[in-house]
N, C-alpha and C positions, 0 to 999 in steps of 0.2 A: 484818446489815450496818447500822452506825449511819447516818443522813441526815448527819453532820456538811458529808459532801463537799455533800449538798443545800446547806449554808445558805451556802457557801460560791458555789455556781452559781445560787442564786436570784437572786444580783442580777442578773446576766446575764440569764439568763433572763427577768425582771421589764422588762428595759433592753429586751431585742432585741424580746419576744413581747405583752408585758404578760402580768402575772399573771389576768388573763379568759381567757386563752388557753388556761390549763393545763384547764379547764371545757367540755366533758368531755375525757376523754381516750381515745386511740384507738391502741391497742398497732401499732409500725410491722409486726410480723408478721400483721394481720388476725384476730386470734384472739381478743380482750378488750376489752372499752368499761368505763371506768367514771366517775365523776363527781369532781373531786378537791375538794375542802374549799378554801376559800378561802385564800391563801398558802403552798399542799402544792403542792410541786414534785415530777415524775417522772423517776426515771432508767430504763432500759435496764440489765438485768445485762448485761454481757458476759461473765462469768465460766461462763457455758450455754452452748451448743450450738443459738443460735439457730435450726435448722431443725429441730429435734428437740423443744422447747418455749420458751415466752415466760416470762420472770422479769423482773418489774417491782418496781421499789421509790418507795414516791410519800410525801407528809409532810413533814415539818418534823426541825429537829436533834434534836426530844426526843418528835415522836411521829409515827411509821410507820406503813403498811401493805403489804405486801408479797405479790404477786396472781403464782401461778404456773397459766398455761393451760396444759394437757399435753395433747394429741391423743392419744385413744384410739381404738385400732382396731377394739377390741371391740365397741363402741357404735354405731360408727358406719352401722350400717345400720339401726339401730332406729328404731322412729316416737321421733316427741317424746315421745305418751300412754305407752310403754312408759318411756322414758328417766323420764319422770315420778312414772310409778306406782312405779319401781324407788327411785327417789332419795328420796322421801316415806318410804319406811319406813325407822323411825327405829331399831326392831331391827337393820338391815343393816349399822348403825355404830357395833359394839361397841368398847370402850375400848384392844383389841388394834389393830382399824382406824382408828383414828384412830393410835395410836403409831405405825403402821407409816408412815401416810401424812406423817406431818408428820418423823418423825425421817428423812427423806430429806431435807429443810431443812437442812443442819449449819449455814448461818450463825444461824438461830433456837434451833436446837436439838443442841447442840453435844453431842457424845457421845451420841446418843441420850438426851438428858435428858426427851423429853417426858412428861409424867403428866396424865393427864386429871383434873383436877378435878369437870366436870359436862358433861353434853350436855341438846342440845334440836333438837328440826323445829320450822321456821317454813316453815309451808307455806300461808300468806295469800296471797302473791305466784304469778303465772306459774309460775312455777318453784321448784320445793321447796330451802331451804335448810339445812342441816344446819350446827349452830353447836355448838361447844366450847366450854371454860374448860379452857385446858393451862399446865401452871409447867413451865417450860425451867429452868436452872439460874440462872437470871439473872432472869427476866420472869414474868408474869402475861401470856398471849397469848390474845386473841381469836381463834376459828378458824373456817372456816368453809370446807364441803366443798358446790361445786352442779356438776350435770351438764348435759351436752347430749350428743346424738347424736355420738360422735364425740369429745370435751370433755370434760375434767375441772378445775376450776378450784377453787383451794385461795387461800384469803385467809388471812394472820395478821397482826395487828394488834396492837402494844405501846407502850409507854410505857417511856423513857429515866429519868425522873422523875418525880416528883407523883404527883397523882391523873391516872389514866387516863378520856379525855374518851369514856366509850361511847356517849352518844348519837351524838358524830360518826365512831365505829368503826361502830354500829351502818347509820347513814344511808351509811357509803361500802359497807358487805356488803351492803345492798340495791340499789346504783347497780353492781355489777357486770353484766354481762350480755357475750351476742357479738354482731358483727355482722350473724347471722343468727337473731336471736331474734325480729326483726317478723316472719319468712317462717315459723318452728315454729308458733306459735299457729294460724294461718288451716291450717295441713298438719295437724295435729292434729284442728283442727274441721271436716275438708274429710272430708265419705262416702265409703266406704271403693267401690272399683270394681266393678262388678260381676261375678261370676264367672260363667262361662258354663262 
């Protein structure tokens, strides 16, 4: 989904909120936080099923990034340390998993076009992130797969034109998170009960 409409509602936006405003951003479903680049405006897909997951589209007319939270039920009972340990291994997300995951995206990956170029774990941060290079029939897309309890949250990030600004794809995949990621960390580090 091109931002055209973005460049379009920014000035609005810009009028009614100020563009400070858009810094961070907070999904109206309670499920995603992330940080937006300075003059990156966000929509709301409504083309979801909003109580079933959040698709967000945020950027400029010529460069995106596009943040799907999808509540999983499978997860959701796990500790953080499990969800963590699981999402770190970089084995788990072979180049079939990543096609399957991303070609559910049709407005990125139309026809099932994605092909994995390259992968990597960036597991510096809190939370382990799993990052791609996928060509859609159209784009060079940044990708990027992180977990929570409960949580699965899929970033792609492209370029309309030019050269592709990855430091600022890379800085908004690290500004993703949820709004219960203060409360994992301390539940992670918190000694486990004791059994009697």
């Amino acid at each position: 989904m091109r931002l055209k409409a973005l460049a379009a509602v920014a000035v609005c936006i810009g009028l009614s909120m100020g563009v400070a405003s858009a810094r961070p951003y907070n999904d109206p479903q309670g499920r995603v936080t992330f940080d937006n680049p300075a003059g990156w405006s966000t929509l709301v897909s409504h083309s979801v099923n909003q109580s079933q997951y959040s698709y967000l589209v945020t950027g400029t007319a010529n460069n995106e990034c596009q943040v799907a939270a999808i509540p999983n039920p499978a997860t959701a009972a796990q500790t953080p340390d499990s969800v963590r340990t699981t999402s770190a291994d970089i084995t788990r997300f072979s180049n079939e998993v990543w096609t399957t995951s991303l070609n559910r995206f049709g407005e990125v990956f139309a026809d099932n076009s994605a092909q994995v170029q390259s992968t990597s774990s960036d597991t510096g941060g809190p939370w382990p992130i799993q990052r791609a290079e996928v060509r859609s029939s159209e784009h060079l897309v940044h990708a990027a797969m992180e977990f929570r309890p409960g949580m699965e949250i899929v970033v792609m990030c492209l370029t309309y034109g030019g050269a592709d600004p990855t430091n600022v794809y890379d800085t908004f995949i690290h500004s993703v998170a949820t709004p219960r990621d203060s409360e994992w960390p301390a539940a992670a580090a918190a000694p486990a009960p004791a059994q009697h």
